[in-house]
C-alpha positions in Angstrom: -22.3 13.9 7.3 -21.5 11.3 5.2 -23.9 8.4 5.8 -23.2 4.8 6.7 -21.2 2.6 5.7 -22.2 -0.3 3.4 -24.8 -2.9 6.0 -21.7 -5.3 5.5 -19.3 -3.0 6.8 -21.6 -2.4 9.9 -19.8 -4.6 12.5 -17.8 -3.6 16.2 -14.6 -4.8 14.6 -15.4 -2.6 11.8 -16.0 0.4 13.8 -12.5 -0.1 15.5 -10.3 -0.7 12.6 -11.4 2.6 11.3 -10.8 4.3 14.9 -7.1 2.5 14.8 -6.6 3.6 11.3 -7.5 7.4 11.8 -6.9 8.3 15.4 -5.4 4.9 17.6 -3.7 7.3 20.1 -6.8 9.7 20.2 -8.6 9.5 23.6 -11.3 6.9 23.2 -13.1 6.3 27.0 -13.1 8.2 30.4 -14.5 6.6 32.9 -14.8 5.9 37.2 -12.2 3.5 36.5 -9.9 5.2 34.1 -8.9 6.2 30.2 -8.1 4.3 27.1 -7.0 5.4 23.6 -8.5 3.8 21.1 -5.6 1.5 20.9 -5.7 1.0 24.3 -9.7 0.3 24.0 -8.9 -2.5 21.6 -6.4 -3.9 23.1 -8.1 -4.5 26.3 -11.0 -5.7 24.7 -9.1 -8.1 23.2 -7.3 -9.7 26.5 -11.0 -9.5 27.8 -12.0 -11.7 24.7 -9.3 -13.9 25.1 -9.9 -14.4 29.3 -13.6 -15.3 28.0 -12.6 -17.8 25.3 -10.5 -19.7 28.5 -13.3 -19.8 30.1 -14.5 -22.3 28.0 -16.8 -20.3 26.0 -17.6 -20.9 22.1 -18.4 -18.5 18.9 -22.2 -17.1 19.3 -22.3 -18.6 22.7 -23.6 -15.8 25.6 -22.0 -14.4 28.3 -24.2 -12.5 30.9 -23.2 -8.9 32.2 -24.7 -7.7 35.5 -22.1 -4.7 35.9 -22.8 -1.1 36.8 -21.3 1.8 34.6 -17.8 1.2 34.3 -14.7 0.7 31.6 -14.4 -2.9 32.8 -18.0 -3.2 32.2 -17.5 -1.3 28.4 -14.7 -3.3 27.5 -16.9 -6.7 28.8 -19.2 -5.8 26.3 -16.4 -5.1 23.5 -14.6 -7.7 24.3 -17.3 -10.4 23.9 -18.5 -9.2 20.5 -14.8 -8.5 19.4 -14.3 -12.5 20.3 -17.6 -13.4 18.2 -19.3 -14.1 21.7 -23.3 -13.2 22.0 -23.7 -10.5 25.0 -26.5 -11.0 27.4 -27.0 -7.6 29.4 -28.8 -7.5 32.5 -30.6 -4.7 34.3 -28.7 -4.3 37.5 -32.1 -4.2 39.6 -32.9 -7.3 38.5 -33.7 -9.9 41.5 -35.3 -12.7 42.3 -37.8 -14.7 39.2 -36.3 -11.9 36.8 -32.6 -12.1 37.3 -33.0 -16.3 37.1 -35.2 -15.7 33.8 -32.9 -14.0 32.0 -29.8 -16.2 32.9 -31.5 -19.2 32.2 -33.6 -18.0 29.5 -30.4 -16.9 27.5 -28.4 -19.7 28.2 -25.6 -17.9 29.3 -22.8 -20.7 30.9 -20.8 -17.8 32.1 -21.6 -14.8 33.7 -19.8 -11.3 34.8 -21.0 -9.2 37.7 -20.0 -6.4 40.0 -18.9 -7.8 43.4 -22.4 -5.8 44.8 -24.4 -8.3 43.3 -23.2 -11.5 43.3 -25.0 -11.9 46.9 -28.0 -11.4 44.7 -27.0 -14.3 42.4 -26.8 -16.3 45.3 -30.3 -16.5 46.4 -31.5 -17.8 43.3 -28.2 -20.4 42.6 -30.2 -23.1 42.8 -32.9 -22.6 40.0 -29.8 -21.7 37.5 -30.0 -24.5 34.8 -27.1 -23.5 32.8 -24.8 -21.0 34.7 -21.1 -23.2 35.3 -18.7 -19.9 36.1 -19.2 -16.7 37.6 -16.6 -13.4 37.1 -16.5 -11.1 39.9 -15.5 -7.9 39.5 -14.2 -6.7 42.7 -13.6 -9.0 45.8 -14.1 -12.1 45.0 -14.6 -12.9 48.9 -18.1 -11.6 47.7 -19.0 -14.9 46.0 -17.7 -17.4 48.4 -21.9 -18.1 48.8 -21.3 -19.5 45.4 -18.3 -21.7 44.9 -20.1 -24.9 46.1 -22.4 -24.5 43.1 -20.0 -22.2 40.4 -16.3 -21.9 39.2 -15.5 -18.7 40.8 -13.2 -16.5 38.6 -11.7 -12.7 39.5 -12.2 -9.9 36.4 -8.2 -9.5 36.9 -7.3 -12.9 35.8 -9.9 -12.8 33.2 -8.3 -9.0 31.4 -5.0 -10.6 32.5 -5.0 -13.1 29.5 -3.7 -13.2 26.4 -5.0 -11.2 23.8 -7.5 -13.4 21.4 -7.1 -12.6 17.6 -9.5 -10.7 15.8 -12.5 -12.9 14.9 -13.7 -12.9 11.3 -17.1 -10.8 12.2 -20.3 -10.8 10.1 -23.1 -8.3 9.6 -25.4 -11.1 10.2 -23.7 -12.3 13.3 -25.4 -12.5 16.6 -24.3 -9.4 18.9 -27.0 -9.4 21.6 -29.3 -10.8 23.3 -31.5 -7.9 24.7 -34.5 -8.5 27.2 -37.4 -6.6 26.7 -40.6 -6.6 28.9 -43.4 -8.0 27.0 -47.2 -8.0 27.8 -48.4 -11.0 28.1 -45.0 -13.1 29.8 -41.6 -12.7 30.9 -39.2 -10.4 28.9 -38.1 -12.0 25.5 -34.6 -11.8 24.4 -34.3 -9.9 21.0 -32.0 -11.1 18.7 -30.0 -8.7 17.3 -26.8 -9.1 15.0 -23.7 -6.6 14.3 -25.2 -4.2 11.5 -28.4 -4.1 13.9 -26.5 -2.5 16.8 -24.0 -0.5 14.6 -27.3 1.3 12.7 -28.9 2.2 16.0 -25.6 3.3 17.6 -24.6 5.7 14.3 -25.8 9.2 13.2 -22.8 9.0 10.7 -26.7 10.4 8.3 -26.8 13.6 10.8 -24.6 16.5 11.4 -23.7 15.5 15.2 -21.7 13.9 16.6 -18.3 14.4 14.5 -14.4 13.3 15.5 -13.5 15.3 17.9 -17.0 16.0 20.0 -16.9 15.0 23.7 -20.1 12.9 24.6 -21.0 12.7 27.8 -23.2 9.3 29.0 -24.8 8.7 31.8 -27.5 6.0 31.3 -26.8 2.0 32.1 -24.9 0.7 30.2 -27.6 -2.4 30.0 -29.5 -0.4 27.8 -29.3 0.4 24.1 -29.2 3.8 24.8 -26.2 4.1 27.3 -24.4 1.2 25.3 -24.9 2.2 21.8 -26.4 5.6 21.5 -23.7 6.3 24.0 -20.4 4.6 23.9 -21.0 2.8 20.7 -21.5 6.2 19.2 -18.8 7.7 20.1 -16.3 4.5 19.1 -18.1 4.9 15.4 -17.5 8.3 15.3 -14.0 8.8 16.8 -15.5 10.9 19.7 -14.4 10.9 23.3 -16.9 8.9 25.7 -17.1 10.3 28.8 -18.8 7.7 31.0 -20.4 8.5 34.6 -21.8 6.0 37.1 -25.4 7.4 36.8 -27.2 10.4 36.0 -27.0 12.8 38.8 -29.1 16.6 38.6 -26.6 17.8 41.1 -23.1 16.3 38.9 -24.9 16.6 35.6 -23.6 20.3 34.6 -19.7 20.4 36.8 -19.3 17.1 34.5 -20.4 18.2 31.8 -18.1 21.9 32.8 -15.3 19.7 33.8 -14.9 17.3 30.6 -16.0 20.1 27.8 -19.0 18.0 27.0 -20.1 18.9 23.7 -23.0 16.3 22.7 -25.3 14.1 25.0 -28.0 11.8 24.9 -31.0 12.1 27.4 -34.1 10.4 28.8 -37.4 12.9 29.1 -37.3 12.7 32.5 -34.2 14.1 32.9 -34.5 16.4 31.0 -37.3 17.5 33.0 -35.5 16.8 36.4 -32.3 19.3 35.0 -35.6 22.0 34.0 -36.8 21.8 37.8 -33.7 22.6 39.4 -33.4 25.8 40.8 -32.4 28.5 38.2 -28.2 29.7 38.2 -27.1 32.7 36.2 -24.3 30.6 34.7 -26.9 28.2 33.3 -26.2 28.7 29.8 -22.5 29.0 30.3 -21.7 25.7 29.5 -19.6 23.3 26.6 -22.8 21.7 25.6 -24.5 22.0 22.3 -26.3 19.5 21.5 -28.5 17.2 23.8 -30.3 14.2 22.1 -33.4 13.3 23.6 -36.1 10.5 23.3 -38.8 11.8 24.4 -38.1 15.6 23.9 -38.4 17.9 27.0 -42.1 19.0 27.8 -40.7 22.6 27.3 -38.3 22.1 24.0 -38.1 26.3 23.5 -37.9 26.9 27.4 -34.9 23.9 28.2 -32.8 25.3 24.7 -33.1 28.7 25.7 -32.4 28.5 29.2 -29.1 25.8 28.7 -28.4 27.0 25.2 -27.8 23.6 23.8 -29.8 22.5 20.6 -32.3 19.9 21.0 -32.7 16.5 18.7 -35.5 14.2 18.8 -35.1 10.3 18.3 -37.4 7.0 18.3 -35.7 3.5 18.5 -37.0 0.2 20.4 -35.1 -3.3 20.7 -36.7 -4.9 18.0 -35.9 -2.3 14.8 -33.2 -0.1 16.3 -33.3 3.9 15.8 -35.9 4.7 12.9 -36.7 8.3 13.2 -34.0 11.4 13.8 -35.5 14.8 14.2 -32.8 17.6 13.4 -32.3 20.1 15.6 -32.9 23.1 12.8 -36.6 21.6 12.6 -37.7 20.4 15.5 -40.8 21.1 17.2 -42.1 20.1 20.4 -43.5 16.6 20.9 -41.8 14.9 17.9 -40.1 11.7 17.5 -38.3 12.8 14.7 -38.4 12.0 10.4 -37.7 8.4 9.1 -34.7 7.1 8.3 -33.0 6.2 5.1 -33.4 2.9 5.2 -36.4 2.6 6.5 -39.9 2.2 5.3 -42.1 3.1 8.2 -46.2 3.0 7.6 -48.7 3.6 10.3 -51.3 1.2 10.3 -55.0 1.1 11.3 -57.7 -1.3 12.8 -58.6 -2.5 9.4 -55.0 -3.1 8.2 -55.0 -0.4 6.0 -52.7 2.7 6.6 -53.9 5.7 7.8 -53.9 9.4 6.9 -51.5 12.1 8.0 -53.0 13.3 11.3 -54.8 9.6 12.2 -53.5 7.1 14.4 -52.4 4.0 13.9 -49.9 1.6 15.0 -46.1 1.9 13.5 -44.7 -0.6 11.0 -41.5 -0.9 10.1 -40.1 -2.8 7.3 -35.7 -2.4 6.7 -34.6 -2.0 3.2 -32.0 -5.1 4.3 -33.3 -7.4 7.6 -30.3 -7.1 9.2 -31.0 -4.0 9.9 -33.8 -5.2 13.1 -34.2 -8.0 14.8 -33.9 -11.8 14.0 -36.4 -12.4 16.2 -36.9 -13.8 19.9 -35.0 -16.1 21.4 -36.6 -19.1 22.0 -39.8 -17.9 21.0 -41.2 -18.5 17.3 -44.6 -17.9 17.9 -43.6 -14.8 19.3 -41.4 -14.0 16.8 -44.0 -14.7 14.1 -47.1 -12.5 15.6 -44.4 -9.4 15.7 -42.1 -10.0 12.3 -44.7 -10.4 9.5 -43.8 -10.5 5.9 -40.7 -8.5 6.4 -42.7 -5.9 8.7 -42.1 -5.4 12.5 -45.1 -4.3 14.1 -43.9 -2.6 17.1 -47.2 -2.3 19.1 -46.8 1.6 19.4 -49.9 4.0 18.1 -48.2 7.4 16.0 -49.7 10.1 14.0 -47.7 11.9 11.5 -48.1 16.1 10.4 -48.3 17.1 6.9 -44.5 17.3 6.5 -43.8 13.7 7.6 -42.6 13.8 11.5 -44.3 10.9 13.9 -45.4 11.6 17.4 -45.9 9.4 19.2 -49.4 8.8 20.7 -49.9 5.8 22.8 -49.0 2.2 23.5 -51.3 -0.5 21.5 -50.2 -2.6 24.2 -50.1 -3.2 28.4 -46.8 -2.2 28.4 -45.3 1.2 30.2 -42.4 3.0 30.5 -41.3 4.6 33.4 -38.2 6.8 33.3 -36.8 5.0 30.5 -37.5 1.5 31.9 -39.9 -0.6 30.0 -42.3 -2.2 32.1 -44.6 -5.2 31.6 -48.3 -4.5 33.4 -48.1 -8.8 33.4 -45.2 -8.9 35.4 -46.0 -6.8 37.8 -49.5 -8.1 37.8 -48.1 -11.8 38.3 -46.1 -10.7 41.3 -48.8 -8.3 43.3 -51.2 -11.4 42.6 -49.0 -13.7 44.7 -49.4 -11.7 48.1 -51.7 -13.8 50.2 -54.3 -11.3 50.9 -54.9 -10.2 46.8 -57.5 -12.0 44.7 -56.5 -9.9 41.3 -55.1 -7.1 40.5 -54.8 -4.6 37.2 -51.3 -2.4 36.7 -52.1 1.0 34.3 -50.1 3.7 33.5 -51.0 7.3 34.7 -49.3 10.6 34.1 -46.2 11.8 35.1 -44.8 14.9 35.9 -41.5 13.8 34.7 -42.8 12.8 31.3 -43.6 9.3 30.5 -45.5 7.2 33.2 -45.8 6.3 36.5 -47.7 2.9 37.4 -50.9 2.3 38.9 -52.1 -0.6 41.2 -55.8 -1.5 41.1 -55.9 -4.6 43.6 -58.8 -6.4 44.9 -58.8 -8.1 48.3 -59.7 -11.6 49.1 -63.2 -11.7 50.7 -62.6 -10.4 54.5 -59.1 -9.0 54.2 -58.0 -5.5 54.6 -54.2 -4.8 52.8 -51.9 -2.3 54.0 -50.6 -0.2 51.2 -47.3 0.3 52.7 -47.2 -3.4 53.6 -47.9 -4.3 50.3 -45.3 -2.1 48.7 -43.0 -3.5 51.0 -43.8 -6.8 50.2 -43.3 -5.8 46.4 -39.7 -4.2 47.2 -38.6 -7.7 48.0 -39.4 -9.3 44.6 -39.7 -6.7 42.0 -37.2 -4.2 40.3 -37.2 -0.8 41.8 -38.8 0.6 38.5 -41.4 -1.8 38.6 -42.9 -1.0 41.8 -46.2 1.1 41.8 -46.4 4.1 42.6 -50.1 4.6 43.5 -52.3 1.8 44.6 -56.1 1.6 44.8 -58.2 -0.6 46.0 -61.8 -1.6 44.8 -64.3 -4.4 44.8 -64.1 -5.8 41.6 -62.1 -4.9 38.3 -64.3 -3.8 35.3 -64.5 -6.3 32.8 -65.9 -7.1 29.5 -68.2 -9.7 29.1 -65.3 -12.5 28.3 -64.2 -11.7 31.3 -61.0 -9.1 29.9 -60.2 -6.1 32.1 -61.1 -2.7 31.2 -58.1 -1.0 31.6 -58.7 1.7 29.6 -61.5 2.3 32.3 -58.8 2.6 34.7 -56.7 4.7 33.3 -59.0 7.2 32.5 -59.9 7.2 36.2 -56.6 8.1 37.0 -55.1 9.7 40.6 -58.1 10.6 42.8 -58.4 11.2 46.3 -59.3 8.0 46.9 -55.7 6.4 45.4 -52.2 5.6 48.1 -49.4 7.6 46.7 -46.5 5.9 47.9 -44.3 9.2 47.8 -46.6 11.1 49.3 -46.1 8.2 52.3 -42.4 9.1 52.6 -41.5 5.6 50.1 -39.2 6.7 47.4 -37.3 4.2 45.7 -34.2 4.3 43.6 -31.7 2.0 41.7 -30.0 1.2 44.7 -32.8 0.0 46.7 -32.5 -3.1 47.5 
């Protein structure tokens, strides 16, 4: 453990030079679609940056990434920030009003997509304002719905070109535009530059991972956490990134017997999913020794005994990266973790004024340098301005600290959820239930999940005379929102409880939570997954 490098040292480029120094013929990345050395990483990133500069495309400009888990998709992502390019990742069960908001929210002129979804890109071609060329990976037959509108272009010829030369990279440069749902409108791009992303990505401060560990990842790679937690991690710290389509309960431990996984990084949820599955004597007979996990497992003591791995807590968002680490020699069920070096974190009432250990109060967070969290929103100063203040970042979420200084986390200040690692904006969904025809208003709420986390509730309120079908409406909610997004209860009532300015009560409905009155739709025989369509 011998804590980061210097802010200005904390770039992608940087992070491979000292791979290529140290260990350039040392497995880097296995994947569905292969394995690179390190070398062999860089190098193909580097073709993949020169295929995008052909393409027309500019230092800082974005490119747009709707690409499942894959190598091509990792070296995408490298490739673009290796060639000074600004990535713009998508969540793959984006559709419709999202998936059109993001691209031309961003900007992006180019964008690169798995062959499964460039259908998807289709339906929505002609509200894109500033998309010119679409990559397919895969059959390019798949987009011949869009080469009246796009210049069509296959991945091949695109890693097929000549390799650019390293770009000059700054700390300070633009890396990523990541969406995140808000409250109160669409998802807002955060800005965040090189030494952002490499301070989230590293636990070069903790004991794990070291060169030499095997970490296994199996979250999107459109999220912080499968990117950089994940394969950005492992890349800083010389590991070997083993990289699976998805999370499976079923493939989970053969992989992780089958690669010698050593280290890991998990969701709650799954860790809760792995817990449910039926008990095996060779449980704890595995490589694994250390899972990661944001939030911890309901049962920390139960889950480390049972799989023998040691448990680490962690709490990062978009906008200020990874701020607390809890060490697996101290940590105790519930936590988020201790802050960071470099990192002053306060929690902060009502009154503005911060609170006592054991209070609530929402989390601050000010970096000892402000590359270290976001530049802001794109496109959106007000925005910006209401959550960057004075060098703070008010992140919205409600903590309580103990009397030796770990946070837990306590609730969302704001409408937002999160279901199974997806944030989710109760406006959003809102918006879209309001628009079937036979809904006058509606209120979305968390409630509690099994799996840690939340699940989403559905108060709607009919027009005068109508009756809705839950399953109808659900259906009708399948066609235009993410499969995350979609409730999983709905109830109907009269009227919504309001104050007298005419705000919804949600707290109201929350507290009434999952009664015999409520439509579960899983109970109906409606589960939905990632690859519902």
């Amino acid at each position: 453990m011998n804590g980061l490098p210097p802010v200005s040292d904390r770039t992608l480029r940087g992070a491979y030079d000292r791979a290529l120094a140290e260990v350039p013929d040392g497995t880097a990345q296995i994947g569905p679609d292969g394995r690179y050395t390190f070398a062999g990483s860089h190098e193909r990133s580097l073709r993949v940056a020169g295929g995008l500069g052909a393409l027309g495309l500019g230092r800082q400009e974005p490119v747009a990434l709707l690409m499942d888990n894959s190598l091509d998709a990792v070296h995408t992502w490298t490739g673009a920030s290796l060639g000074g390019l600004v990535e713009v990742p998508v969540n793959t069960a984006y559709k419709g009003g999202f998936l059109t908001h993001v691209l031309n929210d961003s900007g992006s002129g180019v964008l690169v997509c798995d062959d499964a979804y460039a259908e998807r890109v289709a339906r929505v071609a002609g509200d894109l304002t500033a998309l010119h060329t679409v990559v397919v990976r895969g059959d390019t037959a798949a987009a011949d719905g869009l080469r009246d509108r796009f210049r069509v272009v296959g991945f091949d010829e695109v890693v097929a070109a000549d390799p650019a030369p390293p770009q000059p990279i700054a700390a300070d440069d633009l890396m990523a535009y990541m969406y995140t749902s808000g409250t109160t409108g669409p998802s807002k791009g955060v800005l965040i530059s090189h030494a952002h992303a490499y301070t989230y990505a590293s636990r070069e401060d903790q004991a794990r991972p070291v060169a030499g560990d095997r970490i296994l990842v199996t979250l999107p790679l459109f999220h912080l956490a499968g990117q950089w937690y994940g394969v950005y991690q492992a890349l800083i710290h010389r590991a070997v990134c083993v990289l699976e389509p998805a999370f499976s309960v079923s493939r989970f431990w053969p992989t992780v017997r089958e690669h010698g996984i050593t280290v890991t990084v998990m969701l709650g949820a799954m860790a809760e999913l792995l817990q449910q599955a039926e008990p095996r004597p060779d449980d704890a007979d595995n490589p694994l020794e250390l899972g990661v996990m944001a939030p911890l497992a309901s049962d920390v003591d139960g889950f480390r005994d049972r799989f023998g791995i040691d448990l680490a807590a962690v709490y990062g968002m978009s906008e200020i990266g990874a701020v607390l680490n809890g060490p697996p020699e101290s940590v105790v069920g519930g936590e988020c973790g201790f802050a960071r070096d470099g990192f002053e974190l306060r929690l902060v009432g009502d009154d503005g004024r911060e609170v006592a250990p054991g209070q609530v109060g929402e989390l601050r967070v000010r970096p000892e340098d402000p590359r270290l969290v976001m530049r802001g929103y794109h496109n959106l100063p007000e925005k910006t301005a209401e959550t960057l203040v004075d060098g703070w970042v008010h992140t919205g979420d409600a903590f309580r600290t103990d009397d030796q200084g770990r946070f837990f986390f306590s609730d969302r200040m704001k409408d937002a959820l999160r279901r199974r690692g997806e944030n989710v904006s109760s406006f959003e969904v809102e918006r879209v239930v309001n628009e079937h025809p036979d809904v006058y208003e509606s209120a979305v709420v968390a409630v509690p999940s099994e799996l840690t986390e939340d699940e989403i509730k559905a108060v709607v309120v009919p027009r005068a005379g109508r009756t809705i079908d839950p399953a109808e409406l659900t259906g009708f909610l399948v066609e235009r929102l993410p499969y995350f997004m979609v409730p999983r209860y709905v109830e109907f009532a009269a009227e919504l409880p309001k104050t007298p300015t005419q705000k919804i009560h949600k707290h109201v409905l929350r507290q009434s939570g999952v009664d015999s009155g409520v439509w579960d739709r899983e109970a109906a025989g409606i589960v939905l997954r990632r690859s519902s369509r």
